[in-house]
C-alpha positions in Angstrom: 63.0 283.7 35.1 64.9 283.2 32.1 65.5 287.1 31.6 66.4 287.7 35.2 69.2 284.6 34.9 70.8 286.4 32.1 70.8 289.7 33.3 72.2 288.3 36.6 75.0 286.4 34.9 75.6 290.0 32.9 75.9 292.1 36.4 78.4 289.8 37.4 80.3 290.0 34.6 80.2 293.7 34.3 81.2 294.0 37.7 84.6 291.8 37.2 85.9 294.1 34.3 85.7 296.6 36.9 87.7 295.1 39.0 91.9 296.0 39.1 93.9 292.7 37.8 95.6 291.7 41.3 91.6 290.8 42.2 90.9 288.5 39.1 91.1 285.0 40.9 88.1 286.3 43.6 86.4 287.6 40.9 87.2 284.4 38.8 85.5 282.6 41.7 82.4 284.7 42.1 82.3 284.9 37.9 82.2 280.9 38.2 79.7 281.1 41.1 77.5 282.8 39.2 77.6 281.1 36.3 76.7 277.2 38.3 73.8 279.6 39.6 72.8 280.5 36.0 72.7 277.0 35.2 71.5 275.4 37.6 68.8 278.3 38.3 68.1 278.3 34.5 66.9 274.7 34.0 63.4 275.2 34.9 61.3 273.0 36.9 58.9 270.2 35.9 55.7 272.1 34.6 52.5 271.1 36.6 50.4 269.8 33.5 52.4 266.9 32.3 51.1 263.6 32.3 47.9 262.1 30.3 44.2 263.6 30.9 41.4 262.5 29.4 43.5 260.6 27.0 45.2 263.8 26.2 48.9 265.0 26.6 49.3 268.7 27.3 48.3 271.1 24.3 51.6 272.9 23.4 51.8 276.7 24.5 51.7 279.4 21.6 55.8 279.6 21.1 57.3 276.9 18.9 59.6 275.3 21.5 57.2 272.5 21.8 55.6 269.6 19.1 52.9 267.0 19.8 51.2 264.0 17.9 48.2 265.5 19.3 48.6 269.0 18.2 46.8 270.4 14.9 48.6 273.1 13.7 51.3 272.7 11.3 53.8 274.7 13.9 53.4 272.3 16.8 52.3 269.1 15.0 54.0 265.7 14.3 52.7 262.1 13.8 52.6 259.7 16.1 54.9 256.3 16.6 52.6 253.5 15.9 53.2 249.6 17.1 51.7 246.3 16.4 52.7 244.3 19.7 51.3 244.9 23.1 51.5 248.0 24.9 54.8 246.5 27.8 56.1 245.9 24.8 56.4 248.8 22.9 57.0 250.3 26.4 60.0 248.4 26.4 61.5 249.3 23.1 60.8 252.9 23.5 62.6 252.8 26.8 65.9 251.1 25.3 65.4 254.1 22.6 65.7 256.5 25.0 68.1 255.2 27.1 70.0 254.8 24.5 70.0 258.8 23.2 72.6 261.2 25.2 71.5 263.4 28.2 68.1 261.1 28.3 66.8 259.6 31.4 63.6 258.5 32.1 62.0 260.6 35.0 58.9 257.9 35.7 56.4 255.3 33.6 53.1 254.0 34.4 51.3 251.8 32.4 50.8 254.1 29.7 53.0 256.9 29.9 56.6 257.6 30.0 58.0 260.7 31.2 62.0 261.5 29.7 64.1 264.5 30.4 66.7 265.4 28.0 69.5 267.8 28.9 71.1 270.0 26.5 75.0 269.9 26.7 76.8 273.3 27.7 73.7 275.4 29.2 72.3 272.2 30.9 68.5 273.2 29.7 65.9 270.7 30.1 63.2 269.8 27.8 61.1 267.3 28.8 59.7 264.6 26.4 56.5 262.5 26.8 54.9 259.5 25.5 51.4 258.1 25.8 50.6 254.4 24.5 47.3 254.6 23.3 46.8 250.8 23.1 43.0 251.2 20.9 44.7 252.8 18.6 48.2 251.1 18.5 49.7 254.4 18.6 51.9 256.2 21.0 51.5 260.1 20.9 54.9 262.2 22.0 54.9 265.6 23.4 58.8 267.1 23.3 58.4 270.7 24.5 61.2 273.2 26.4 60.9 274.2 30.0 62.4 277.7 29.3 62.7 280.7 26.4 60.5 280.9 23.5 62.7 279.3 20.9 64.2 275.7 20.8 66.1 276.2 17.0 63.7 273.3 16.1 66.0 271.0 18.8 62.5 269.1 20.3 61.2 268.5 16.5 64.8 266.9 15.7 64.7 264.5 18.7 61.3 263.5 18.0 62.5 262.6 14.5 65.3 261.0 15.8 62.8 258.7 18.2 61.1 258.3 15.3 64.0 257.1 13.1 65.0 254.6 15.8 61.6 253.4 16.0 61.5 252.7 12.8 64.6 250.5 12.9 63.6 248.8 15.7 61.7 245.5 16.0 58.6 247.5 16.9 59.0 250.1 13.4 60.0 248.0 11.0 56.4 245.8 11.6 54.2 249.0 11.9 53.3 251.2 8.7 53.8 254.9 8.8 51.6 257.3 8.9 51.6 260.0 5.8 52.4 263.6 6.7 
């Protein structure tokens, strides 16, 4: 999907340098078209395996646009938040966190799971960014992994350590040890 959008958006644009200049505000128009069709036709839709299974959040897929608590490799893997309080809690902190970030908003929540979308800000891709409150353990494991292309430029890996660094300033961090690397 991703390809096709980009070679799309490049037959458009080809086309308009064809065109003589008296025609450059129609092909303006369709070159603006085209690009809100790239954008919009670009940003993926949810993937059919998020949520919690077994206890489990999705395994990441071979490319490193993705990281999870629950991953074991080194390319995909990051450690979890953990929390002393109770679990609506925690919920509830993690929710102001991710309020709080830009281009966040929290798609749904049950009593164990949150489900984020984050928005990147001029191609409008979404990533989306999941949390499971494992109340045993005290720990909540985070998935953050790209709908589309094979490369993130380590963006999910930064915005879990940015979770992670608000965590820990929060009242829900700063009582909770960290886990070593």
């Amino acid at each position: 999907m991703y390809v096709s959008c980009i070679i799309e958006w490049y037959d458009v644009s080809s086309r308009d340098r064809d065109f003589p200049m008296s025609n450059a505000a129609p092909s303006a128009s369709i070159l603006g078209f085209a690009m809100g069709i790239f954008i919009a036709g670009c940003s993926g839709v949810p993937p059919s395996n998020l949520g919690v299974r077994d206890g489990r959040l999705a395994p990441c897929p071979s490319s490193p646009n993705c990281v999870s608590s629950q991953s074991t490799d080194r390319e995909h893997a990051v450690e979890p938040l953990s929390y002393t309080t109770s679990t609506v809690e925690a919920m509830a902190d993690l929710r102001k966190i991710i309020l709080n970030m830009k281009r966040a908003r929290i798609v749904s929540e049950s009593g164990d799971y949150i489900h984020a979308e984050f928005t990147s800000a001029i191609w409008r891709f979404v990533d989306d960014v999941e949390f499971y409150f494992d109340d045993a353990a005290k720990v909540i494991h985070v998935r953050s992994a790209s709908r589309l292309g094979k490369s993130d430029f380590g963006v999910n890996r930064k915005r879990v350590d940015e979770i992670r660094r608000a965590w820990k300033t929060s009242r829900q961090g700063s009582s909770s040890t960290q886990m070593k690397r």
